[in-house]
N, C-alpha and C positions, 0 to 999 in steps of 0.2 A: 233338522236339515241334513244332508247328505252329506256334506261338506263341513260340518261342524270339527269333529274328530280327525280330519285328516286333509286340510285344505286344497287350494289348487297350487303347484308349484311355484307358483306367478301371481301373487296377491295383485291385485292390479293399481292398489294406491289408490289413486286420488282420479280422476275422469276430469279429465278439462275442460272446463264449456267455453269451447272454442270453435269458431267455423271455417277457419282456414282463410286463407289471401289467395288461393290457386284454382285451377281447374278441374275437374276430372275427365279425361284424354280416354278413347281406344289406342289398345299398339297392336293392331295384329290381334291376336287371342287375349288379349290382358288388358286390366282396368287399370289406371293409374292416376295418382294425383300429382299435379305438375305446379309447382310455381318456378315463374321467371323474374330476377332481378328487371329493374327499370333499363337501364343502359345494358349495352352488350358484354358478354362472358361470352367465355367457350373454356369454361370451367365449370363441372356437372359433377353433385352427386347422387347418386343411387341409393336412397333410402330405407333399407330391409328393414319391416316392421316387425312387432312380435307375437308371440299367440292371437292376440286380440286384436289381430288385425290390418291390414291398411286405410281402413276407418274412422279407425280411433283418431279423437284429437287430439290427443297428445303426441303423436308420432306426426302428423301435418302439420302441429305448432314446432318442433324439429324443425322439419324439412323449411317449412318459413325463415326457420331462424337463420337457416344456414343460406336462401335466398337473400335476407335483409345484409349478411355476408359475402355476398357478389357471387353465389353457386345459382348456378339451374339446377331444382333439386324437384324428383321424380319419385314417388313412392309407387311403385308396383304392388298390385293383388299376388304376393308370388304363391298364394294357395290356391289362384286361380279358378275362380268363384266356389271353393268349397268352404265351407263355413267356419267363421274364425271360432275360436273358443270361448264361452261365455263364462261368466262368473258361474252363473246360476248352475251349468253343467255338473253334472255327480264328476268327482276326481278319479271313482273310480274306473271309470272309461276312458283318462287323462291317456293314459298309455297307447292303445289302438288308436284312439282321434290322430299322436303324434304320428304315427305309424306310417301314415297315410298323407305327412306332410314333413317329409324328411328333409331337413337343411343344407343337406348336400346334391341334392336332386333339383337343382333351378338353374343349370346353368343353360339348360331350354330360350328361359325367360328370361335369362340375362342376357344372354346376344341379341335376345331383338330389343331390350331395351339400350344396349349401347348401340344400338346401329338407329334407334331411333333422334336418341341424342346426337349421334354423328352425323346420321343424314338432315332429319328434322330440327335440330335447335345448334346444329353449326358447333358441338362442343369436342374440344379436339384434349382435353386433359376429363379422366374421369376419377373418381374416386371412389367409394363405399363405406356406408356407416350405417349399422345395426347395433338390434337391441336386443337382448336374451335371444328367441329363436333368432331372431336376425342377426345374434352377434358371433352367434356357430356360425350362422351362413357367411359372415364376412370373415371367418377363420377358412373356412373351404378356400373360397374365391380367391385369398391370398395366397394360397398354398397352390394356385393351379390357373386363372385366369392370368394369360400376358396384356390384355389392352385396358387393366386398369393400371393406376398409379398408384394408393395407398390406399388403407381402409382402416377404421374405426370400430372395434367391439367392445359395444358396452355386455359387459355384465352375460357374456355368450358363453352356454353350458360348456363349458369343455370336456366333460368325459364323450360328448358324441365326437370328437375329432382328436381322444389320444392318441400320444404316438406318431400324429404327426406337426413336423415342426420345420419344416424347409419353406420357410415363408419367399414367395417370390418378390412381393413388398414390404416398403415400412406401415407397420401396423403396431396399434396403438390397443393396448387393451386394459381396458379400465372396468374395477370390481369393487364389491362395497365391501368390507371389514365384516358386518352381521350377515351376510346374506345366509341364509337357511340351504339353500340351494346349491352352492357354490362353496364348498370346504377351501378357508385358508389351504390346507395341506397340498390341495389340487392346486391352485395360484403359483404356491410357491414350487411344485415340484413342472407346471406351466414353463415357470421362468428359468428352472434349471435347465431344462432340457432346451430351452430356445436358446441362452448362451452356450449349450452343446453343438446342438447344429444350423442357428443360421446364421445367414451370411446377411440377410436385408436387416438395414433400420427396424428396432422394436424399443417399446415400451410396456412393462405392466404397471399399474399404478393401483394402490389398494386404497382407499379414501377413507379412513374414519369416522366410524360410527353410524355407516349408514347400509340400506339393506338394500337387498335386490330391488330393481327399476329405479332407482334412486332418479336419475340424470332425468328420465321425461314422465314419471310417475309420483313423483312428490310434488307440492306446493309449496314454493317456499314462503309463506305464511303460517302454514299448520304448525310448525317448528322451529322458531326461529335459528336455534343449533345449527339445523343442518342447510338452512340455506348458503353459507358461503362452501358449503363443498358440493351442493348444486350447481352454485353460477360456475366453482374452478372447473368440473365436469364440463359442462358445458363451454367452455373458455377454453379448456385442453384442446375436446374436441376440433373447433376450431381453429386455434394453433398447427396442430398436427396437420391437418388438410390444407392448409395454408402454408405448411414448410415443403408440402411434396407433392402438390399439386401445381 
């Protein structure tokens, strides 16, 4: 297989067999999946998935959770029907496919998704939380969007956004100890330089023993170990978006 020798950077874990609690919505040019709490909010997050997709069930089991948490939570297509990355794909084409789906190129598809949540579901606080691509994307967006209020990167490459760190919110960035992907060195040299120059709320939090996609790509069944630094992942998340939203 093509992939044997030198895999994809994004092992994708475990696939959820999950069908989601929400809808799938047009915005204008963009597909999205939407769940709403029962009662009213006008508390919204903005869901940025990762290689594999806005599809994926694991990233709409996310976005649910964080509905069963009193958010209107919105996952956009933000590759904008070009096609997500599959396992099966040769890695050696990993490079060009990314090319062509750069994480700092969406803020197109993010004003019309905050104007939809503004005009359409009434939410007047927003937030954002991604995952590996998604989690660069919520590094951009905090560095440069004023009508969000905080964001959440799990496990978001940061060599695509060295060098900068003038975060305009609090943002929470959380990475796993093994990642292959993600050098400690990079983390820590991360957090130097954000105690350098920012001035908003931040977090990095490194979690023990566990590897890239950990937060919405592990079971926690397969391992018993890591599932309590699963649910605190998940549990931070939450936290965070609930102090500053």
């Amino acid at each position: 297989m093509a992939n044997e020798a030198k895999p994809c950077p994004c092992d994708i874990g475990d696939r959820f067999d999950y069908e989601g609690c929400g809808q799938e919505v047009q915005v204008e040019h963009i597909k999205a999946y939407v769940c709403k709490p029962s009662g009213k909010s006008d508390k919204a997050v903005i869901v940025i998935h990762d290689i594999f997709g806005w599809q994926l069930p694991n990233t709409r089991y996310m976005a649910d959770m964080l509905t069963a948490n009193g958010y209107i939570a919105i996952c956009p297509d933000f590759f904008v029907g070009q096609e997500a990355w599959k396992p099966s794909n040769d890695w050696a084409s990993f490079d060009d496919w990314r090319k062509t789906r750069d994480a700092s190129k969406i803020d197109k598809e993010v004003d019309v998704i905050l104007k939809y949540l503004q005009e359409q579901c009434s939410a007047k606080k927003i937030g954002v939380l991604g995952f590996c691509w998604g989690g660069a994307a919520v590094h951009h967006l905090m560095l440069k969007n004023p009508h969000l209020r905080a964001g959440v990167s799990n496990y978001g490459v940061i060599r695509f956004f060295e060098d900068r760190y003038s975060l305009l919110h609090p943002t929470l960035f959380i990475f796993a100890e093994k990642d292959d992907h993600i050098p400690l060195e990079q983390v820590t040299l991360l957090e130097q330089k954000l105690k350098e120059n920012c001035k908003a709320d931040y977090e990095v939090k490194i979690y023990p023993g566990q590897t890239h996609g950990f937060v919405h790509r592990k079971r926690e069944d397969i391992n018993p170990q890591d599932k309590p630094y699963i649910e605190e992942g998940r549990k931070d998340m939450i936290n965070w978006l609930n102090k500053y939203i």
